[in-house]
C-alpha positions as a Python dict, from the first residue, in 0.01 Angstrom:
ca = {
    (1, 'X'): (0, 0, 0),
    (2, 'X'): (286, 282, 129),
    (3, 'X'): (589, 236, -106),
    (4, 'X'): (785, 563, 80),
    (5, 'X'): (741, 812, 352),
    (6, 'X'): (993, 1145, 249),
    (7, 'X'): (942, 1398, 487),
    (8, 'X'): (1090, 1582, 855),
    (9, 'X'): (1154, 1354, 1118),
    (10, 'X'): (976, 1546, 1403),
    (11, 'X'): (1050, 1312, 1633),
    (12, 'X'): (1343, 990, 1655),
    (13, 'X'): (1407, 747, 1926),
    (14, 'X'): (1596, 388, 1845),
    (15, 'X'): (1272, 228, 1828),
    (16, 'X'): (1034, 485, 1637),
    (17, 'X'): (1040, 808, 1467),
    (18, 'X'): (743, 1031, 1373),
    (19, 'X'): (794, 1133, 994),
    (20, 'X'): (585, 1469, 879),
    (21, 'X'): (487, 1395, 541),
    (22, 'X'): (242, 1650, 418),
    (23, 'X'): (136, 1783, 717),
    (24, 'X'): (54, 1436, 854),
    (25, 'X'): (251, 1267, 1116),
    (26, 'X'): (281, 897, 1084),
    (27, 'X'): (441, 667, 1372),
    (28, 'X'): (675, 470, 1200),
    (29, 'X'): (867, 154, 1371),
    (30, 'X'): (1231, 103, 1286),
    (31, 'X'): (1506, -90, 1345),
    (32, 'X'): (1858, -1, 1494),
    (33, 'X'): (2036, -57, 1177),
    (34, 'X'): (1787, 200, 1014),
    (35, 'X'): (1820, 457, 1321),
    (36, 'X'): (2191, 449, 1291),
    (37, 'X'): (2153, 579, 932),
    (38, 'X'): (1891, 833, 1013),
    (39, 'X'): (1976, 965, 1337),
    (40, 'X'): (2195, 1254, 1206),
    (41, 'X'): (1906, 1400, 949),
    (42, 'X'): (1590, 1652, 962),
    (43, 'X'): (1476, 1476, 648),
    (44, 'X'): (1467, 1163, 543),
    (45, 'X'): (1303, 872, 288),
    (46, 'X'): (1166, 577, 492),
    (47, 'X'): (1104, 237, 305),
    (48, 'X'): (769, 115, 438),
    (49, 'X'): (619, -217, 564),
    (50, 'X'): (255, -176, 648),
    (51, 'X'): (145, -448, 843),
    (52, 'X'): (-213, -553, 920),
    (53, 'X'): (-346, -766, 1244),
    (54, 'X'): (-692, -773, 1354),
    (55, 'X'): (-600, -545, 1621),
    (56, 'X'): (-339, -291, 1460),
    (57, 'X'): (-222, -123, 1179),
    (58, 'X'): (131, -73, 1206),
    (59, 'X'): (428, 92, 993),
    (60, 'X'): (750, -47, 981),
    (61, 'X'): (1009, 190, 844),
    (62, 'X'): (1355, 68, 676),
    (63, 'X'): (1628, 310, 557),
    (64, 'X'): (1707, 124, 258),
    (65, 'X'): (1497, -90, 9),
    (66, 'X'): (1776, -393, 79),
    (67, 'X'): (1648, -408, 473),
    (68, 'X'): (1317, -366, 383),
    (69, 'X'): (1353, -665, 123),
    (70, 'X'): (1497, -899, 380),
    (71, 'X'): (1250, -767, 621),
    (72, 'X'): (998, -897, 389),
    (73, 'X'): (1178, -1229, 388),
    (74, 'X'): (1200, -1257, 795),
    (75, 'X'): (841, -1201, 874),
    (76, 'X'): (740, -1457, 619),
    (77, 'X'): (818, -1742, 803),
    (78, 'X'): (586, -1922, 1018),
    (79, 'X'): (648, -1768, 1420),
    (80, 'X'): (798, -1503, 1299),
    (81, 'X'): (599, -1164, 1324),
    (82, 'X'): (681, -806, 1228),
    (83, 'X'): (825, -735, 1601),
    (84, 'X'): (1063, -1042, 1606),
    (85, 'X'): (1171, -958, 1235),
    (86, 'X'): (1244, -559, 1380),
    (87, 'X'): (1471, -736, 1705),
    (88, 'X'): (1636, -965, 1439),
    (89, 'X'): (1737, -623, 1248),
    (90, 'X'): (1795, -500, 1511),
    (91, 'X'): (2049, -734, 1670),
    (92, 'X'): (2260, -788, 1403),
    (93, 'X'): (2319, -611, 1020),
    (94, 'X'): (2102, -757, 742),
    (95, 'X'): (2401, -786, 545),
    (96, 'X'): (2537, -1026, 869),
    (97, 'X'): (2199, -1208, 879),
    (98, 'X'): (2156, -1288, 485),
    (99, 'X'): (2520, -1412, 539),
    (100, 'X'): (2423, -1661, 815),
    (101, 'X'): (2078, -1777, 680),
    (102, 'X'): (2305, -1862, 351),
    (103, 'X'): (2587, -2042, 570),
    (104, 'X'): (2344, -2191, 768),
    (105, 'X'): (2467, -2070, 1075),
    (106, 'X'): (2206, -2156, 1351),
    (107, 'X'): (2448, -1998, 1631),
    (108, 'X'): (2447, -1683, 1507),
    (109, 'X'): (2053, -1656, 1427),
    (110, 'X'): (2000, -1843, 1763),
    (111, 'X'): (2180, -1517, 1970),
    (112, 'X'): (1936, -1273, 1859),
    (113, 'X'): (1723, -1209, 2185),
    (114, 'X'): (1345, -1422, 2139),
    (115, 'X'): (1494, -1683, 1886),
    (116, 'X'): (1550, -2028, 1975),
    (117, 'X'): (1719, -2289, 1800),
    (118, 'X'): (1442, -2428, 1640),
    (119, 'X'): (1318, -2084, 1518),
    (120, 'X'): (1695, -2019, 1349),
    (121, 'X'): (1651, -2377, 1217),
    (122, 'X'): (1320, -2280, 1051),
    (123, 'X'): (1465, -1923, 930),
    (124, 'X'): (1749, -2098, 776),
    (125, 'X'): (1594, -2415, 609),
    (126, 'X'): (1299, -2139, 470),
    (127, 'X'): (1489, -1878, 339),
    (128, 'X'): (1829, -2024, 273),
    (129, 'X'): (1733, -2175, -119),
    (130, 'X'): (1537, -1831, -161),
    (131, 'X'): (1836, -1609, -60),
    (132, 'X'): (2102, -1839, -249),
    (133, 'X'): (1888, -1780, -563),
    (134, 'X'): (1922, -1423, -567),
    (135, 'X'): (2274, -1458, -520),
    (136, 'X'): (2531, -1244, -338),
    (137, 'X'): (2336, -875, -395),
    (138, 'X'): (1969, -1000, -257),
    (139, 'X'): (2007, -705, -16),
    (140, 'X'): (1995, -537, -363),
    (141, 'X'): (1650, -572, -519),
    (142, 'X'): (1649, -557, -896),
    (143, 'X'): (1549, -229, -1074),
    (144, 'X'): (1173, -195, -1185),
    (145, 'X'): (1292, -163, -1581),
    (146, 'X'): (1053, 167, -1698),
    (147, 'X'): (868, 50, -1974),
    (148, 'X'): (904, 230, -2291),
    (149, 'X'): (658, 519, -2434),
    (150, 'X'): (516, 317, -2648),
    (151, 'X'): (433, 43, -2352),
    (152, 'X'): (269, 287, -2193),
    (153, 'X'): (97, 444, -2435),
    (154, 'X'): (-68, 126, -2534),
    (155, 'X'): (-160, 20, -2166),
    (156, 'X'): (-357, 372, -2163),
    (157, 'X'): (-516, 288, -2514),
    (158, 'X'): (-577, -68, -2366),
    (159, 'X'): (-756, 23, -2011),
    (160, 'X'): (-965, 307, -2240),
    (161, 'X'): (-1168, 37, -2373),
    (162, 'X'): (-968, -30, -2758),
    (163, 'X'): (-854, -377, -2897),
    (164, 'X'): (-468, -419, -2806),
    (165, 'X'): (-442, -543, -3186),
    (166, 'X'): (-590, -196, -3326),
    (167, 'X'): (-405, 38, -3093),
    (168, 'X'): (-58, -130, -3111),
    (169, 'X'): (-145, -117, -3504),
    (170, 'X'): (-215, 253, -3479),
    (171, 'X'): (101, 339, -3277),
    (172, 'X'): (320, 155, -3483),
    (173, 'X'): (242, 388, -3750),
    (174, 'X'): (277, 664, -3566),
    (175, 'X'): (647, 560, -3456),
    (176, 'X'): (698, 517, -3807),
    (177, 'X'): (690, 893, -3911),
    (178, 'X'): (750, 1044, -3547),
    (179, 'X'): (979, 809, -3320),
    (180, 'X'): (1045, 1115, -3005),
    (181, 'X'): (723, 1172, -2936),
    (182, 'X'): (554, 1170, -2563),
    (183, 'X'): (404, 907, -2347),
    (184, 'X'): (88, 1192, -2366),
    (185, 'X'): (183, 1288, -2753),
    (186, 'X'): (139, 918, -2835),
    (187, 'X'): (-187, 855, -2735),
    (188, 'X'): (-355, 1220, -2857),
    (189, 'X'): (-216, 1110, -3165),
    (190, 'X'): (-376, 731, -3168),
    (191, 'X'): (-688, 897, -3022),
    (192, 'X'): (-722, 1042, -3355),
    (193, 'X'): (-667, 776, -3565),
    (194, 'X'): (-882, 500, -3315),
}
């Protein structure tokens, strides 16, 4: 739902800020590892987490899309909830935990305060295969590749109610004899001939 909050931190402790985006304060929970990167600045860009329980909505705030990611990863497994997946942050860099989950290093899970060793054992055996996968820079989600003009100027024509067939047919011509033209300048242009 909330990609990023940018705003004034009006308020920071190690646990929480309060981020003034808008005019609207939000409560935002973070971890150490994201307070030690944010607890020099006014202004910051929080990667969120919103988390749902029958009883709360919470935010969960990450300095960097890699925490977030692994964040993402934690809370996923079974007996793991968004407050244990914070303390495991917390406790030790996510760079540090990715490492161990891929080693398999129960010990070093297993010393971060509220995990036991069968909880480390569960971390490990259901995210090691995911983080080996991704490789060495899984901290480092991919880039969202920005679709061309054209790409978007067919979704539009698409989602306005014409045949995918007779707008991509119309915008092909239309690259033909003008290939700069705007995401906006594209579809004006197939408007006319639709």
């Amino acid at each position: 739902m909330y990609e990023y909050f940018k705003g004034k931190l009006v308020f920071k402790a190690p646990t929480h800020v309060i981020i003034e985006v808008a005019g609207i304060g939000y409560y935002v929970h973070i971890s150490l590892t994201t307070y030690s990167q944010i607890k020099d600045q006014e202004e910051c860009k929080l990667f969120i987490s919103f988390q749902v329980r029958e009883d709360a909505h919470t935010l969960y705030g990450f300095a960097t899309e890699a925490e977030r990611h692994l964040f993402g990863h934690l809370i996923s497994v079974s007996g793991i909830g968004p407050n244990t997946g914070r303390m495991m942050l917390s406790s030790i860099t996510p760079e540090e935990i990715q490492q161990a989950i891929i080693m398999g290093q129960v010990a070093v899970i297993q010393k971060i305060k509220g995990i036991g060793p069968k909880t480390a054992q569960r971390v490990i055996l259901e995210l090691q295969d995911k983080l080996k996968k991704q490789g060495p820079d899984a901290l480092i989600p991919l880039p969202v590749s920005k679709p061309s003009s054209s790409e978007e100027a067919l979704t539009a024509l698409v989602m306005l109610g014409f045949p995918k067939a007779q707008a991509e047919k119309a915008l092909h011509a239309i690259l033909l004899a003008e290939p700069d033209l705007s995401v906006e300048q594209l579809i004006k242009a197939a408007l006319k001939r639709l």
